[in-house]
C-alpha positions as CSV (number, residue, x, y, z in Angstrom):
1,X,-22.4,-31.4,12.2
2,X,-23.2,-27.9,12.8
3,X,-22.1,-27.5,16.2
4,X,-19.0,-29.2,15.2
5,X,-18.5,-26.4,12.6
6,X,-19.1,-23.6,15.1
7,X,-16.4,-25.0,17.4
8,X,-14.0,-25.5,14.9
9,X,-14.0,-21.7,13.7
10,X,-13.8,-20.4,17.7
11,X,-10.9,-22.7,18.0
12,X,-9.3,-20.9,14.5
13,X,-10.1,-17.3,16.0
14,X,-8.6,-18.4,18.6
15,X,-5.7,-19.7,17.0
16,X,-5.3,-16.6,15.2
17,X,-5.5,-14.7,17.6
18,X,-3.2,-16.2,19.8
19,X,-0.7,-15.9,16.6
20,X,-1.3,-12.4,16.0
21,X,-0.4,-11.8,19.2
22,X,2.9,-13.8,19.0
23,X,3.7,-11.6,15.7
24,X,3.3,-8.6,17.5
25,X,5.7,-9.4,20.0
26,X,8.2,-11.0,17.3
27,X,7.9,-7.3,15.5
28,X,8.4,-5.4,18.4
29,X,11.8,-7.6,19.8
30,X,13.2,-7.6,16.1
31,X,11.7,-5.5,13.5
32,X,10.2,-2.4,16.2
33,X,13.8,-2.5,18.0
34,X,16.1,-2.3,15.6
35,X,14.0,1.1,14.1
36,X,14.3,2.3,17.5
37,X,18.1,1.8,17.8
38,X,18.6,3.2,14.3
39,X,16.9,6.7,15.1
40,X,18.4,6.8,18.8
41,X,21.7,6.6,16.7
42,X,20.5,9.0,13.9
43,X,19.6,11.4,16.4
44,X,23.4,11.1,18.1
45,X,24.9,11.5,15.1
46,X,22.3,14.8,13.9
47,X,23.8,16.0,17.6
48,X,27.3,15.7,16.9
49,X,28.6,12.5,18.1
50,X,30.7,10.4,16.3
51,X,29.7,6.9,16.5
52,X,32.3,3.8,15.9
53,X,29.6,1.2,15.2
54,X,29.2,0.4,11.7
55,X,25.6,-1.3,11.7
56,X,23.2,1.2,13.1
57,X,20.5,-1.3,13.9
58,X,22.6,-3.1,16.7
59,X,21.4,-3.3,20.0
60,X,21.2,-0.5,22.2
61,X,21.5,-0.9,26.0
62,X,19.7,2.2,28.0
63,X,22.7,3.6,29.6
64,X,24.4,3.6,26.2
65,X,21.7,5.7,24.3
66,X,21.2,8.2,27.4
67,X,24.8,8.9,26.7
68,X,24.9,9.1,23.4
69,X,21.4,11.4,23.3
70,X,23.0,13.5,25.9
71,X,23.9,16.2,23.4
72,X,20.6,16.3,21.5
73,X,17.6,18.6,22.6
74,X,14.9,17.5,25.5
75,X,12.4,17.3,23.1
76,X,14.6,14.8,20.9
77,X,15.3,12.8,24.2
78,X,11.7,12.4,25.0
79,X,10.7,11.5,22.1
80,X,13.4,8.4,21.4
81,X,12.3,7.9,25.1
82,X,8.9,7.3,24.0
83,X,10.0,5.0,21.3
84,X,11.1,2.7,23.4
85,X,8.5,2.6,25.9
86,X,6.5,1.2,22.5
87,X,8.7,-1.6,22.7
88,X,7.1,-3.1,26.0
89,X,3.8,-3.0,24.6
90,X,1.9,-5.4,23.2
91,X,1.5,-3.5,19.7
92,X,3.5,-3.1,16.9
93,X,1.1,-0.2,15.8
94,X,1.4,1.8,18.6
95,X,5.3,1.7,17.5
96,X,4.5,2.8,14.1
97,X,2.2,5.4,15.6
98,X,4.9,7.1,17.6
99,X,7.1,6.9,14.9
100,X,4.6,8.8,12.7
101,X,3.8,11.0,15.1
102,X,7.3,12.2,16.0
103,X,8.4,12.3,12.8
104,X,9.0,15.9,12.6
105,X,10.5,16.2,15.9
106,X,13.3,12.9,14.9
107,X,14.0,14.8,11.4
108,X,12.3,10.9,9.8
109,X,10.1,11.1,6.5
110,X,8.3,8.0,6.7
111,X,7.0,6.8,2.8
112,X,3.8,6.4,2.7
113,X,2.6,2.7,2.4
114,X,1.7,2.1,-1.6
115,X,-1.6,0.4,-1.2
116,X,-1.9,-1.3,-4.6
117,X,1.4,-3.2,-3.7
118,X,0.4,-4.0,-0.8
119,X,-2.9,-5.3,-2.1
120,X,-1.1,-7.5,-4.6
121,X,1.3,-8.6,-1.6
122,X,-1.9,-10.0,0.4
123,X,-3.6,-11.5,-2.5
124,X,-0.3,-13.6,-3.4
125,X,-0.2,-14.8,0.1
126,X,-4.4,-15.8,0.1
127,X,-3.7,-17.8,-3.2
128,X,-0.9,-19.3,-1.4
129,X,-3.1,-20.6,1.5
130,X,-5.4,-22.2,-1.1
């Protein structure tokens, strides 16, 4: 019986793991992008250009936001730039990463994450597994 158990808890790590890795990439093609797409359009907008689309989280083809960055500083382009190159990774935390740290340079102020909510948050989802 106990080589049964250690199989059966390699197979749930790597279960998990293989579902982690799913939820990253669901983050980063829904979630991840449409942040990205919002602050390329924020950006425009700080810049001076007058945008007809009413929701700012709508896809944003690459030709598109060059133009629409166009009048923005370099350091502004780069940095959206960089944003998306997060999206073809493999982490949603590198995303919020480069979102932190060009915060200043995007004009974003991030909230801080409140940890006691987000305590209660995980241990309502535990009790719910049990």
């Amino acid at each position: 019986m106990s080589a049964f158990a250690g199989r059966g808890s390699a197979c749930w790590c790597l279960a998990s793991a293989q579902l982690c890795d799913v939820l990253q990439q669901h983050l980063l093609r829904t979630r991840c992008t449409e942040v990205a797409c919002m602050v390329a359009r924020r950006c425009a907008v700080h810049a001076g250009v007058e945008i007809a689309v009413t929701i700012l989280a709508a896809p944003l083809p690459a030709e598109e936001r060059k133009a629409l960055l166009q009048s923005a500083g370099a350091e502004v382009q780069s940095c959206v730039q960089r944003l998306f190159e997060c999206l073809s990774g493999k982490s949603a935390e590198a995303f919020i990463a480069a979102v932190e740290r060009h915060a200043d340079v995007l004009d974003l102020h991030p909230r801080p994450l409140d940890k006691k909510r987000e305590r209660c948050a995980c241990s309502v989802g535990e009790r719910e597994r049990e």
